[in-house]
N, C-alpha and C positions, 0 to 999 in steps of 0.2 A: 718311818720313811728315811729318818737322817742314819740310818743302819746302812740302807741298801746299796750306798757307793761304795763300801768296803768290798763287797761279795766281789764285783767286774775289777776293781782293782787288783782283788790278791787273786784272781783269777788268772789276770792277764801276768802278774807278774810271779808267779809260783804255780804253773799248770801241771806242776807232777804232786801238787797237794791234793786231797780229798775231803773235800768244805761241809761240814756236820754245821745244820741251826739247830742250838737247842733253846726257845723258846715258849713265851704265850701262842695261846689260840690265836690269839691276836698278830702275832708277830708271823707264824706260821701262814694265815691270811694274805697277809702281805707277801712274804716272801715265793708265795706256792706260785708254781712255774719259771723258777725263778733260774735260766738254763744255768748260772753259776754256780748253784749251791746241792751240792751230791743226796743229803739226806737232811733230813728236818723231821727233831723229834718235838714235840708238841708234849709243854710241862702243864701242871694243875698250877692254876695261879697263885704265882709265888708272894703275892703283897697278901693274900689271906689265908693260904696253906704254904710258907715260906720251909716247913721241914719235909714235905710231902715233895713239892716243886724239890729240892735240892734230892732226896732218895729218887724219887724218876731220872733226876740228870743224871746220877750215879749208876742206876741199872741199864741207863741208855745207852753205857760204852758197851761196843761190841763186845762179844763172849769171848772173841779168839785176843783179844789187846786187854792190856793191862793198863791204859789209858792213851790218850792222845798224845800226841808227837807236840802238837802247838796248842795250848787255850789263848784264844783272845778274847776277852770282856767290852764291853761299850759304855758309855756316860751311863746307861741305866743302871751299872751294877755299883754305882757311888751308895747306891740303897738299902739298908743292910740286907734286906730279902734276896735280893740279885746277887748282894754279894755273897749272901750262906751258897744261896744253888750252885757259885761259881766254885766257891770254894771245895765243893764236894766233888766235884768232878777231877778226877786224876788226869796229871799232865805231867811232860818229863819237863814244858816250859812255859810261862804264862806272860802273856803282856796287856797291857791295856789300863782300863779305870778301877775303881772299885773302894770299898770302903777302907777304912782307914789300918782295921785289922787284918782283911783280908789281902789289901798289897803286902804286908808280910812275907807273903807265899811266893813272889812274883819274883820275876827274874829281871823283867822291865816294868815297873813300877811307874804310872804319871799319874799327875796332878791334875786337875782341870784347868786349861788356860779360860778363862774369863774372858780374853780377848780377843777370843776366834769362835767360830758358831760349832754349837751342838756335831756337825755332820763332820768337821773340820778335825772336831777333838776323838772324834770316832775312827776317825781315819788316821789319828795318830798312834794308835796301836798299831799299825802295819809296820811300821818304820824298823822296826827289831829286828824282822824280817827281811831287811835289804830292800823295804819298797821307797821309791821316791815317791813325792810328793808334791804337787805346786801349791806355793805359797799364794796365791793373787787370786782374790777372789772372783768368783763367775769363772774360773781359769779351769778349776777342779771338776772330776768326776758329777753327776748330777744324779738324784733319786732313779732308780727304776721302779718300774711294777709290769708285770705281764700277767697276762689273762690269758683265756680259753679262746682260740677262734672263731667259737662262733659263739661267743657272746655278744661282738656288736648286733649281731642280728638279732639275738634275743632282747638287745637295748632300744634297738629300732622298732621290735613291735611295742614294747610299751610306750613308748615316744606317740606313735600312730594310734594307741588307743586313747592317748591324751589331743588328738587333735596336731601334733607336731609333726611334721614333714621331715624326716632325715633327710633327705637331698638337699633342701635348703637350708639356708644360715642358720646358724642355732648359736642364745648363747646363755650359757649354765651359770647359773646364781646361785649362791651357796651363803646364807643369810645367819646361818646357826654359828654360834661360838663352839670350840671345845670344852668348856666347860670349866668355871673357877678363875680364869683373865677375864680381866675389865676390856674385851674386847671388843664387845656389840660396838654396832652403828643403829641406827634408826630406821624403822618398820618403814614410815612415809616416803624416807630417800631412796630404799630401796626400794619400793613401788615408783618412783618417778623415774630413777634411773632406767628400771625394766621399762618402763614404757617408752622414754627417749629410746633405748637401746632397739625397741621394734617400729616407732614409727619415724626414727631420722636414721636408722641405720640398716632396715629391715632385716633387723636378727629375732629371732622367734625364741621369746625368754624361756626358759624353763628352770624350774626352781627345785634345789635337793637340800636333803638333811635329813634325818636321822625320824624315827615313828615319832618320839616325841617332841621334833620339830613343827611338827604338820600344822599344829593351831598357829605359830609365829607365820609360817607361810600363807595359808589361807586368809590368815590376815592382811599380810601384805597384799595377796593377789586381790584380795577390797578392796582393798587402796588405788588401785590401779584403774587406771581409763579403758586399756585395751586387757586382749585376753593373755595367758601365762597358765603355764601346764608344771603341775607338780607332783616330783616324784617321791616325796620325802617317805622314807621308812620303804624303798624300794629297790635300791640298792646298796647291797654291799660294797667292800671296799673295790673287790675285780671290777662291779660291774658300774659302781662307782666313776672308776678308771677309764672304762671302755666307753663312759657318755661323753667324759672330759675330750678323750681322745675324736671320737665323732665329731665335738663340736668344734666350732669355729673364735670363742673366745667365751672366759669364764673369770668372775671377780667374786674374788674371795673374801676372805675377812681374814686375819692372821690366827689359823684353824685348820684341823686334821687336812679338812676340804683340800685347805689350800696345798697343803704336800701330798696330797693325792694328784691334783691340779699338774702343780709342777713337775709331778713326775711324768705324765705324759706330754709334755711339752707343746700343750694348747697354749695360745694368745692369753697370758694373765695378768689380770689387775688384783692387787692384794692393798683393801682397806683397811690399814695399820691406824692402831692407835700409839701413841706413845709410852707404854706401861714398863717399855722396854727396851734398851739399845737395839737399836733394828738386827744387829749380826747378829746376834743369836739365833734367831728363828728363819731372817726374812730374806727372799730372792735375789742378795743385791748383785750385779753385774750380772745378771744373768738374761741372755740379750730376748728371750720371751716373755720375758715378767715387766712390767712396770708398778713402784708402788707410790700408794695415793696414802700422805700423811702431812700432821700439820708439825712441820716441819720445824725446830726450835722449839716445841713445846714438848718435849722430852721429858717424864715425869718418870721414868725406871725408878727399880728400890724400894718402889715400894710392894710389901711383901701380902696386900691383902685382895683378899680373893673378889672383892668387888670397889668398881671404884664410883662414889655416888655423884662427880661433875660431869667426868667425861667430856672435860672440854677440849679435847684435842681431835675427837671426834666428831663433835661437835662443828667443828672449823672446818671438817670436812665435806662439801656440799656434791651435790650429784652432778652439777656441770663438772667438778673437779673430775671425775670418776670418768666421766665421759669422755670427757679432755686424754687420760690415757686410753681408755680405749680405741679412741681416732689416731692415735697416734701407735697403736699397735694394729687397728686393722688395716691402715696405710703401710706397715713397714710388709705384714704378713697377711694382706688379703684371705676372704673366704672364698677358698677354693675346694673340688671332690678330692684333686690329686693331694694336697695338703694333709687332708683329714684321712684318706686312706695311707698316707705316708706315716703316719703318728699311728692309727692302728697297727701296719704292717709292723712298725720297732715293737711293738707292746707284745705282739702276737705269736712275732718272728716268724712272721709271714714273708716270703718277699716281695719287695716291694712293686706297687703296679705300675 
């Protein structure tokens, strides 16, 4: 998702270029219907077949061209795997990231600044190109994702086969980590939360994550006084997008969820831990997000894939969580035109 502000960027400011993705299944997901990007070829996964991934980027230049006019690369390809695929694709100019042999080849060569977020250093590849750029964060370009039209409605019957009401308030919980950050919060609060959130706020919880999320959820929904409808292992990333967008506010955990979240621009609360200086990853200035973190207790650096206090989390209690959430359903009430408005940008529908 920290990809997808480049594509509307070098759109809007180079529309006589013809924007090729060559990425994952994964990335290809994401990207698909994406109106700024002309073709997308779809590579064998480059972190386990990284020669295979680089020969498909290579047979992917058109038959009539002898390579591309512009390659730009992203923070992924610092990897050496991203960086073999890059390097095999012919270009008359190349800018962007990349490993340490492959900027050799480059015409604009960068570094990673450390002191700006992942999406920020993505977008510094345009620059070569004549594209501006604001510096001031929350100021820049934000994630997209678009779907199929009539996916919300295929999101609404599953909703209604769970007992959930699409016309009324809903609001999406997303309790799963990515996977390898010390980022959980705890089963109970987020059963206490979901429940404050239906019976002082009447939003109708519903809870996603991935198929083998489903026992963490079902758990949680024990936990719980009132009832909470779960979708886990039921949505893809589009369809993913299209609940996010339906709903009326959604709290995350600092996780895929949450830049799914953020890209449709629902009401978000993002429960951060401290593992990490918050730029990198997290929403800051960005006037739809609020994040819930204890605050001074900054623990970044450290480089291990689980963290066994988790005291910064800890710190973090469900009146907190609620607290932003009151304070984002007040600025941006739940409303239909709302939630059809957030569909309609996703859809490129116009708006109702």
């Amino acid at each position: 998702m920290a990809v997808t502000p480049l594509f509307s960027v070098l759109r809007r400011a180079r529309p006589d270029m013809t924007v090729t993705l060559a990425g994952s299944a994964l990335m290809a997901e994401i990207a698909a219907g994406n109106p700024h990007i002309d073709r997308i070829h779809i590579l064998p996964p480059p972190y386990r077949t990284p020669f295979r991934a680089a020969l498909a980027a290579r047979r992917a230049v058109p038959a009539d061209a002898d390579g591309y006019d512009w390659l730009i690369t992203t923070a992924a390809a610092r990897r050496y795997a991203l960086g073999l695929v890059a390097a095999a694709i012919p270009a008359r100019r190349r800018s962007g990231l990349g490993t340490a042999e492959a900027l050799a080849l480059y015409d604009a060569p960068l570094a990673y600044d450390w002191s700006v977020s992942m999406q920020a250093n993505n977008l510094r590849a345009l620059r070569p190109l004549g594209v501006a750029l604001p510096e001031e964060p929350g100021r820049g370009p934000e994630p997209e994702l678009h779907f199929a039209p009539d996916l919300p409605g295929t999101v609404d019957g599953l909703l209604r086969a769970e007992g959930i009401d699409p016309s009324r308030p809903i609001a999406v919980l997303a309790p799963q980590t990515s996977g390898g950050q010390p980022t959980d919060w705890f089963p109970d609060r987020f059963a206490e939360l979901a429940d404050l959130l239906a019976e002082r706020r009447g939003l109708q919880p519903v809870f996603v994550g991935t198929a083998a999320g489903a026992e963490l959820i079902d758990g949680i929904r024990g936990r719980m006084r009132g009832p909470a409808a779960s979708l886990a292992g039921r949505t893809g990333i589009a369809a993913l997008g299209a609940l996010f967008a339906g709903a009326d506010l959604a709290v995350c955990l600092d996780s895929g969820a949450m830049h799914v979240a953020r890209a449709t621009r629902v009401p978000l609360v993002v429960v951060a831990s401290g593992w990490q200086e918050p730029h990198h990853w997290l929403p800051l200035g960005v006037p739809t997000c609020r994040i819930v973190s204890a605050a001074g207790d900054w623990c970044g650096g450290c480089s291990g894939g689980h963290c066994p206090d988790r005291s910064c989390m800890k710190r973090v209690a469900p009146a907190d969580v609620l607290a932003a959430a009151d304070d984002l359903l007040l600025t941006f009430p739940p409303a239909a035109a709302a939630r059809a408005a957030r569909v309609a940008a996703c859809t490129g529908a116009p708006t109702p």
